[in-house]
C-alpha positions as MATLAB code, in Angstrom:
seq = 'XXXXXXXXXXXXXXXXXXXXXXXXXXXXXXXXXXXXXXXXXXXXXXXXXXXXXXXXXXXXXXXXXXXXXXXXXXXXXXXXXXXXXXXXXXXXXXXXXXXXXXXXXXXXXXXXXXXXXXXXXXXXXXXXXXXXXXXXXXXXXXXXXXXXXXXXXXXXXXXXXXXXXXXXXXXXX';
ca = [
      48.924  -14.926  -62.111;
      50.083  -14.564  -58.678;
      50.278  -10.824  -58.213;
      46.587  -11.128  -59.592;
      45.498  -13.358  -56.844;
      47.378  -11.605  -54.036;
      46.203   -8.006  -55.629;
      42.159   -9.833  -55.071;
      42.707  -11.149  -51.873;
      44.554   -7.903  -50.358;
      41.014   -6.201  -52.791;
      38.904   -8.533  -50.607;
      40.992   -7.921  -47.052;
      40.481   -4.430  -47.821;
      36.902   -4.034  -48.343;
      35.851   -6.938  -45.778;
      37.543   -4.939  -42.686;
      34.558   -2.522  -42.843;
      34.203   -1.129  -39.316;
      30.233   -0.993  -39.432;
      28.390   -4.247  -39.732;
      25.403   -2.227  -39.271;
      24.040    0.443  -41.311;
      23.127    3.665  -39.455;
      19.331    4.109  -39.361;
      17.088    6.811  -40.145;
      15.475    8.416  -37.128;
      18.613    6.799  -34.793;
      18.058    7.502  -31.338;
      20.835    9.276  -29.731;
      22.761    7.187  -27.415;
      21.565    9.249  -23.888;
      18.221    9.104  -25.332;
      18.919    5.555  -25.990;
      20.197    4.395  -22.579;
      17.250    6.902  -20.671;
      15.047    4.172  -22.618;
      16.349    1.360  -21.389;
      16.761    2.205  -17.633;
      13.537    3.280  -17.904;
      12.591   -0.276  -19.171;
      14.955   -1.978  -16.721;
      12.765   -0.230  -13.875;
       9.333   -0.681  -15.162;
      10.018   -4.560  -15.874;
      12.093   -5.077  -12.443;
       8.790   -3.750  -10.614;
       6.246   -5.753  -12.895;
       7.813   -8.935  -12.339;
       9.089   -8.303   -8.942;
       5.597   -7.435   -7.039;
       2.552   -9.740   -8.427;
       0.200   -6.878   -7.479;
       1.678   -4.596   -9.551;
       2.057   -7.351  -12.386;
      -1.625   -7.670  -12.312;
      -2.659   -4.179  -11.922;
      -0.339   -2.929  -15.024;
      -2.584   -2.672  -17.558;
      -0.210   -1.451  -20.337;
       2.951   -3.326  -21.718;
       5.915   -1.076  -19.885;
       7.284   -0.905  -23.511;
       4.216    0.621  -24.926;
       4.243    3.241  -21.594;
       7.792    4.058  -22.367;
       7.825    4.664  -25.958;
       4.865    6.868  -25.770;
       7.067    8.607  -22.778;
       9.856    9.473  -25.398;
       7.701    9.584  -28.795;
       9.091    6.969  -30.126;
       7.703    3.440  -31.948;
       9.118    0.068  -31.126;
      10.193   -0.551  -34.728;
      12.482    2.940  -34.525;
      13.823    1.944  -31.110;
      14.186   -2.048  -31.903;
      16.413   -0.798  -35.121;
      18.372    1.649  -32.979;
      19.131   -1.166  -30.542;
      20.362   -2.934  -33.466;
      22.451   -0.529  -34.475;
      23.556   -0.128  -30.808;
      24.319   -4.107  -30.346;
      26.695   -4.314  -33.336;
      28.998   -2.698  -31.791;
      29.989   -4.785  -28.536;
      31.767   -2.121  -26.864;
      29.812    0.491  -26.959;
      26.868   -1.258  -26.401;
      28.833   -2.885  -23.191;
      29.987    0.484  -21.992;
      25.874    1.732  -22.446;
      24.650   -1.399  -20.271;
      27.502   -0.601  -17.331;
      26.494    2.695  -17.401;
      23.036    1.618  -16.947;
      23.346   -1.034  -14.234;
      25.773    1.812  -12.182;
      22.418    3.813  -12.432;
      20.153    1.064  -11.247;
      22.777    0.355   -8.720;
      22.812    4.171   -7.455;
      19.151    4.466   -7.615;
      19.129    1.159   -5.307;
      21.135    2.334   -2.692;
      19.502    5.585   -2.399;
      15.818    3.717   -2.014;
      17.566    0.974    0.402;
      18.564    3.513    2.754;
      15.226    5.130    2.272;
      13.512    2.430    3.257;
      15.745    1.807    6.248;
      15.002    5.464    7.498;
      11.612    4.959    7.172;
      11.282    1.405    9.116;
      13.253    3.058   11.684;
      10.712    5.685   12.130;
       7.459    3.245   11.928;
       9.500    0.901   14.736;
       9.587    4.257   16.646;
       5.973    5.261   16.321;
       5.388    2.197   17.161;
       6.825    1.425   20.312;
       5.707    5.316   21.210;
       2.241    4.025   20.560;
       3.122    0.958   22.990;
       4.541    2.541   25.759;
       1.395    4.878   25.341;
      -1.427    2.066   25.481;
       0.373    0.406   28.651;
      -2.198    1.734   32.249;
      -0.261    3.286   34.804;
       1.186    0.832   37.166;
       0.505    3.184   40.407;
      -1.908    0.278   41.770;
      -0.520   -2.640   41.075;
       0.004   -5.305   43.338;
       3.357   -6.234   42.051;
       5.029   -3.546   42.866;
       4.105   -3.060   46.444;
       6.756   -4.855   48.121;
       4.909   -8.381   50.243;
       5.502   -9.198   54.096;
       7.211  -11.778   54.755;
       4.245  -13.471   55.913;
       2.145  -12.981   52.612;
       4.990  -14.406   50.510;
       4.596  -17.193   52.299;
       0.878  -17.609   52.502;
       1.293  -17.367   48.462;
       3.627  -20.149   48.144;
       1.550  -22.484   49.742;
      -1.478  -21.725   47.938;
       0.411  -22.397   44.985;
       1.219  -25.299   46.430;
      -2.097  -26.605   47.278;
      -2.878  -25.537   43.482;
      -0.079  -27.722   42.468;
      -0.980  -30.759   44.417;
      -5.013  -30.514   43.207;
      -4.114  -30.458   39.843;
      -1.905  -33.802   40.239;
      -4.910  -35.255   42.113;
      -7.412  -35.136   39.457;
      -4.817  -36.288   37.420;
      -4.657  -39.077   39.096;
      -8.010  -39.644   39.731;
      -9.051  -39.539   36.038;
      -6.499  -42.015   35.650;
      -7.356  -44.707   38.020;
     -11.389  -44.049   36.120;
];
């Protein structure tokens, strides 16, 4: 009775350890196919929900734009994802792959964008130091007498001392 309840359980041991939970599909996408999808997802929702112009402007579900892309429905990629998921580390190993991607495709568009500010503060300081007249007449750069420096003082002065005046005349109103 024993051996005939350790020969079941070792039976049941056996045939439990099955390595795939999940059956393989038919029509399985293949697993660069697979992860081409999904960055391509990971993009097209990052920019919908990251700019509310484009959110608004997107008339078509990103998922609907990217199947068509790869000829694919959702119903072949949502059981291929399955499949995918069941195991953790592969599916793991597909996601790190995919966020290096992301990652690599960031830095290249940061320093991009950099490049191109840099030029556009350029231009536009070129464009300033363009629009400014020539200083040739100005009165600020001829050097003042002695004598007109102070003749300029005390107009400021008398400027100063009007302005407290009034002040003080409103108040006493």
């Amino acid at each position: 009775m024993k051996k005939s309840i350790v020969l079941i359980a070792v039976l049941f041991l056996f045939f439990s350890c099955k390595k795939e939970v999940v059956e393989k599909p038919k029509g399985l996408i293949e697993k660069e196919k697979m992860m081409n999808i999904m960055y391509d997802l990971s993009l097209l929702d990052g920019i919908k929900y990251q700019n509310n112009t484009v959110r608004d402007s997107i008339e078509l579900n990103p998922s609907e734009y990217i199947f068509k892309k790869y000829k694919i429905d959702s119903l072949q990629f949502a059981k291929s994802n399955i499949y995918y998921a069941s195991n953790y580390v592969e599916y793991k190993d597909m996601f790190d792959k995919i966020i290096k991607r992301l990652d690599d495709k960031k830095t290249v568009l940061d320093s991009m964008l950099k490049k191109e500010n840099k030029a556009k503060s350029k231009k536009n300081s070129l464009l300033l130091l363009k629009e400014k007249p020539a200083l040739k007449n100005d009165s600020l750069l001829k050097p003042y007498s002695e004598d007109r420096a102070i003749e300029l003082k005390r107009k400021r002065k008398f400027k100063a001392a009007k302005v407290l005046l009034n002040k003080n005349a409103a108040a006493v109103k």
